[in-house]
N, C-alpha and C positions, 0 to 999 in steps of 0.2 A: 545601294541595293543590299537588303538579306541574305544571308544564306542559314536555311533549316534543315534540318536531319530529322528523318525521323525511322525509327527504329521498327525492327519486323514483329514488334506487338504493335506497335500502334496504326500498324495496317495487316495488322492477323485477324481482323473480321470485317462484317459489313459496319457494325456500329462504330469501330474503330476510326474504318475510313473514313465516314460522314460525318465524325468528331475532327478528325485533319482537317478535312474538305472546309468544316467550320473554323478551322484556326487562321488558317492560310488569307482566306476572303474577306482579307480585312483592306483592301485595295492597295496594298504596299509590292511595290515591284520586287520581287523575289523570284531566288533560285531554289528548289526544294530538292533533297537529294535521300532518296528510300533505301532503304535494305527489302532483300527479299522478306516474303511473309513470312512469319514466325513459325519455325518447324521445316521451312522449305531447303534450306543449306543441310540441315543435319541430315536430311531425307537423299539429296544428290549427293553428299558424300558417301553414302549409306550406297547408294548405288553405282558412283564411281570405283569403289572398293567392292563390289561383286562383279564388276566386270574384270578390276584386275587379279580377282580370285576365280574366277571363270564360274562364279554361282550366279551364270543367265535367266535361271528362271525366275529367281531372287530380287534379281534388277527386273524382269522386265513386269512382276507381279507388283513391284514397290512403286515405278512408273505408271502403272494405269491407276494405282490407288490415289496416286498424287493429282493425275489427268482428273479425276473422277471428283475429287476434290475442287479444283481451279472451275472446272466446269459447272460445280452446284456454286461457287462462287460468282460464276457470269451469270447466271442465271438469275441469282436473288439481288443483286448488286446493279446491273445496268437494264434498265426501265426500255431504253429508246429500241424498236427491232433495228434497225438499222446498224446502230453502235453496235447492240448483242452480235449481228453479226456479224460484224467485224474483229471484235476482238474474242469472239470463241472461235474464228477461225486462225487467228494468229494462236490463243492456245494451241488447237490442233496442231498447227504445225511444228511448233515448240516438243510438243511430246512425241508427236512421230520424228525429227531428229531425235530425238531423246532415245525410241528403239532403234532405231537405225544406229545408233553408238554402241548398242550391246553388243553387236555383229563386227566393231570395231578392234584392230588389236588396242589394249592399253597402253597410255602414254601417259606423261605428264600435263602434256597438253591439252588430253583428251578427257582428263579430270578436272583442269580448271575451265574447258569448254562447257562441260556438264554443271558446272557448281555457276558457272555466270548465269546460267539461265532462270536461275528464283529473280534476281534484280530484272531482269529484261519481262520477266511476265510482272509485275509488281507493279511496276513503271510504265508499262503501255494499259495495264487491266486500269490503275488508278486515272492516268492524264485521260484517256477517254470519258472515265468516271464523267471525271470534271468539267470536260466537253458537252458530257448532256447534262450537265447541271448548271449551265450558262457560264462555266468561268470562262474568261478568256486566257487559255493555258497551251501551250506546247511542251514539245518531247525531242529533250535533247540527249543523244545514245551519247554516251561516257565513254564509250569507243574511240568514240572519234576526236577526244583532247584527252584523254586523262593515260599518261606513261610515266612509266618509271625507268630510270639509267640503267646500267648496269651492275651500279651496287645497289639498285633496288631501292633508288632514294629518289623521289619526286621528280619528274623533269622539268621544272618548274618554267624554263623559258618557253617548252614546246606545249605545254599545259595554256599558257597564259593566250599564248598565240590563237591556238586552235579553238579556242575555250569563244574568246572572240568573235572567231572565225565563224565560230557554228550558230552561235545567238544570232550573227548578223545575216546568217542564210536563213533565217527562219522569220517565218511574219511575225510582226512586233505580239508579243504578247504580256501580260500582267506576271505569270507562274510561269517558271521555266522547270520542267520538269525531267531529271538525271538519276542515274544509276548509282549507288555508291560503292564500294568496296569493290567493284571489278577494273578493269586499267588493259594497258599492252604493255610487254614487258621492253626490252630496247631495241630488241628483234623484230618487234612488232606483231607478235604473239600474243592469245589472252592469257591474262596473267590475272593476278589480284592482289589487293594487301592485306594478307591476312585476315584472320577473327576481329570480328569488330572494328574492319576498315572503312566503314561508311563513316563513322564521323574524323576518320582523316581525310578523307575524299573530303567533306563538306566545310575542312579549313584548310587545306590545298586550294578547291575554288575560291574560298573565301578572300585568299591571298590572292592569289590571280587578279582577282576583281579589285578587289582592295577594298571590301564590304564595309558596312558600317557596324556588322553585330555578325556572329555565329550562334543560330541557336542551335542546341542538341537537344531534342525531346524525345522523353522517353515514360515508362511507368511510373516514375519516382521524382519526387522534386528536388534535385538537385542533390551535390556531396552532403550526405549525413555524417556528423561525427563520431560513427562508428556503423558499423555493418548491422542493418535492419534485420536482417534474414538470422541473428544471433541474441540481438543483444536488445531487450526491449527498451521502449522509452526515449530513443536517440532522435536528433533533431536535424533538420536540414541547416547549413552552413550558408549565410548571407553571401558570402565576400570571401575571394580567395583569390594570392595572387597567383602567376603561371606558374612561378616554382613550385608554391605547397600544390597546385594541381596534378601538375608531372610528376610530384613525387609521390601523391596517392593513386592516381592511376596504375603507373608502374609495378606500385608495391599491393596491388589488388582491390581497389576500388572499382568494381565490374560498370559502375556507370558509363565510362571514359575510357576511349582507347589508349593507349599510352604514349601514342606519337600525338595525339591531337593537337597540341597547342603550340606544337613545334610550327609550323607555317605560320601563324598569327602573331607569336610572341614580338617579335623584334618591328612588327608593323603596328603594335596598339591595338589590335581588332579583336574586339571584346568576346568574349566566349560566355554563350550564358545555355545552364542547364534548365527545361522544363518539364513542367509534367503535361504530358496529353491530359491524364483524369485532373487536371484543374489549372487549367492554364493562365486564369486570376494569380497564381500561385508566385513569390518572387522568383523561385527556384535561387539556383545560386550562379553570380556574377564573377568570371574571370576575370581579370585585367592585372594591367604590372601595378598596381596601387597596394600598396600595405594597409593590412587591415590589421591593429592589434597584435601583440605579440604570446609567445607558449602557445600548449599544446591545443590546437584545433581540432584534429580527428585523427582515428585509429583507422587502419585497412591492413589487411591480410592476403598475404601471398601463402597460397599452398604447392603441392607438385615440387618442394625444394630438396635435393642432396645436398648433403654435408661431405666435405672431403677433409681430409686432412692429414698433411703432409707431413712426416717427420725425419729428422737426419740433424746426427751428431754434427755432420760437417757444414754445417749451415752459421757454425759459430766466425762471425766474422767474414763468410762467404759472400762477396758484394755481387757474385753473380747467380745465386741461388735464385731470388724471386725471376729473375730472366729468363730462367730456363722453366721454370714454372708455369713463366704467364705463353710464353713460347710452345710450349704444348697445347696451351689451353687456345692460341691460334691457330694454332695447325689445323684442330680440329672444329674452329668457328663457333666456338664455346662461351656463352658470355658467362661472368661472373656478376653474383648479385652481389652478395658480404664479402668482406676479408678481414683478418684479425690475425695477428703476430706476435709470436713470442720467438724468446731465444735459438729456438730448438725447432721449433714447428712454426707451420701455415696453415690454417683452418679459411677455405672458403666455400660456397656457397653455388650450383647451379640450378639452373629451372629446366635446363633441355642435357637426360640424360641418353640420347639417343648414339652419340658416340663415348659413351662414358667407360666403357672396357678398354676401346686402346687408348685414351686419356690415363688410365689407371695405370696400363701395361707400361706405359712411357714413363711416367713418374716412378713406378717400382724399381726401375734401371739406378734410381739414384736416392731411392727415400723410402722410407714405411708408409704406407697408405690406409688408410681406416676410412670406410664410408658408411654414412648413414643416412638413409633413406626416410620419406615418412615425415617428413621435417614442413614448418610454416615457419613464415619470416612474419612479424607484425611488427607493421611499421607506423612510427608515432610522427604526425606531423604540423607542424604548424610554423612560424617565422620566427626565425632568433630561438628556437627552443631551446639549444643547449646554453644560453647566459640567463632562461628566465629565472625567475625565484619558485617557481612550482614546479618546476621540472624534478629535480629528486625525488619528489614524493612517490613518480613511478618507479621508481626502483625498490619500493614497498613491495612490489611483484615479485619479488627472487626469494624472498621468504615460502613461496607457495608454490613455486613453479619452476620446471627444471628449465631455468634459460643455458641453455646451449654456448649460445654467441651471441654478444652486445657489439653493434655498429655506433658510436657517439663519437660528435665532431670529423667527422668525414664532411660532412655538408649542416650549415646554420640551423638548417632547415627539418631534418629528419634523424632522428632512432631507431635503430631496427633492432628486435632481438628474436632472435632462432628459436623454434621452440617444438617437441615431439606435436605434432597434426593433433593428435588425442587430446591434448591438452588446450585447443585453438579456444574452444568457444568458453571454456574456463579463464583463461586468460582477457582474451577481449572483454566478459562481466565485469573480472575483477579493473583492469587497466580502467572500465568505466565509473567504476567506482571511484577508484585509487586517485584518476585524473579531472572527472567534472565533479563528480561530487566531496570528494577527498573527504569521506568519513572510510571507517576501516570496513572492509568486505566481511 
């Protein structure tokens, strides 16, 4: 069996969907798994966030525009009166929950109840679609198998089961149609996995099933060897294995969520990127196979601080980094870079939300210097740091104030720090310096 993704553009309008509708109905037994429609998350967060700021009028004004919306949706979109009524009466009721929440006290709860509901109208407005368009399709609520533990990692045994469980209460059908990115938490809570967790939801199934292929479709055909939206000319990437994937991802390839590949990797289950607008397209192929070695592609993390640590007494101190990273747990702080000298620690975060008592704890025993403002670009491809063209990027320091170089931490990736201002200067030149290697 398949498992597809497809992303909240590629069911943000009617012509969209009936371009899905067209993908899918190719008579292959699949599971397809949506993100809300495009604009619909940013919109309930938007209104989860007036309810915990008590600006009611705000949400319940942003709520009828959204209603008013989904509504000219059912209308242009499903043909059969029957269906139409059906499924603008599940809108309705979807929105009137939705006011009824404003009158709610805030929770945490009560914001990711509000943000589940773009996938639940996405997912019933589409599988109907397809109902009056002759497929033979059902709807399976992601509710009901898709949890996460308690450290918030997959519960892969109770997923597997349920997963099962729910296909087989259901009449046989061709499409199996799911929710992505929303889940229960261990408590049995709704929960989710974060920004652009539909396509881990759709290699969590994937694995479950033990699928023969993961596609992720989306606007763009597959990892480009550098960031489209900057740097003209770049090209889509045939072949990549899971590592150089996870490491572009990670490091800001907005195609891929960054856990995606993690459920599939160790089972072979191929990951392949498409495009809706041309689905002829090869896009580009996952798997553990080496493709070719040096540098493949460039991607960009922005949102980065820079810290860095200094103390005389660190000469020789075999417990300094301990205490350093021990802070940085305390407050469940990941690190991106790190980079060592004598005297100092220079590293790297993406989440400066607890970053003042981070600071205040570290000052107890060090000088502290941060700098905000900061992008990590990160250079990836297999074996890079033993290839023969790898220095050539380092023609970039001539032009560019790098910060912090990450090399041989991993075969695989480079990273260097660099002021945000400087990002899409950098990416030209690195495009230059790297595929074309004549001088910028």
């Amino acid at each position: 069996m398949l498992v597809l993704k497809f992303g909240g553009t590629s069911v943000g309008s009617i012509e969209n969907m009936t371009n899905v509708k067209n993908i899918i109905n190719d008579g292959q037994r699949k599971v397809v798994v949506l993100s809300a429609m495009s604009g619909t998350t940013n919109t309930l967060v938007t209104i989860s966030e007036c309810i915990k700021f008590k600006e009611l009028d705000n949400a319940i004004d942003l709520i009828s525009d959204l209603h008013t919306t989904y509504t000219q949706t059912v209308q242009n979109l499903i043909t059969n009166a029957a269906i139409k009524l059906e499924v603008q009466t599940y809108v309705n009721t979807i929105f009137a929950s939705l006011k009824t929440a404003v009158n709610t006290n805030y929770s945490p709860l009560l914001s990711n109840k509000i943000i589940s509901q773009g996938e639940l109208l996405s997912t019933f407005i589409f599988s109907r679609f397809l109902k009056q368009e002759g497929l033979k399709a059902c709807l399976l609520p992601a509710l009901e198998f898709m949890r996460i533990d308690k450290f918030n990692e997959p519960d892969n045994f109770y997923i597997r089961q349920n997963f099962n469980r729910s296909i087989d209460q259901q009449p046989d059908a061709d499409i199996y149609i799911t929710q992505g990115f929303i889940c229960l938490d261990a408590d049995g809570q709704v929960a989710n996995l974060q920004r652009g967790g539909s396509d881990y939801t759709a290699t969590i199934i994937g694995a479950a099933l033990n699928a023969s292929e993961v596609q992720i479709w989306t606007d763009i055909d597959g990892f480009h060897n550098n960031d489209p939206r900057f740097v003209p000319d770049t090209h889509a990437i045939s072949n990549l294995s899971f590592d150089e994937a996870a490491e572009l991802a990670y490091f800001g390839a907005k195609i891929l969520h960054p856990q995606t590949v993690m459920p599939v990797r160790e089972l072979d289950i191929p990951v392949r990127l498409k495009n809706t607008l041309s689905p002829s397209s090869h896009g580009t192929l996952i798997t553990n196979a080496i493709h070719g070695e040096g540098i493949k592609a460039i991607a960009a993390k922005d949102g980065i601080t820079a810290i860095k640590i200094k103390s005389a007494r660190m000469l020789l101190a075999h417990g300094f980094l301990k205490k350093v990273f021990e802070i940085f747990e305390k407050y469940e702080t990941s690190i991106d870079m790190i980079t060592t000298s004598e005297i100092a620690v220079s590293l790297t975060i993406d989440d400066t939300k607890n970053l003042s008592g981070i600071v205040e704890e570290l000052e107890k025993f060090a000088m502290v210097e941060v700098d905000e403002f900061r992008t990590i670009v990160c250079l990836v491809g297999n074996h890079i740091v033993y290839h023969a063209d790898t220095p050539k990027l380092f023609q970039i320091l001539q032009d560019v104030n790098v910060r912090m170089i990450s090399y041989g931490g991993s075969n695989n990736n480079i990273s260097l720090l660099i002021n945000t201002s400087d990002k899409v200067e950098t990416l030209r030149k690195l495009n230059r310096y790297v595929f074309h290697l004549v001088p910028a």
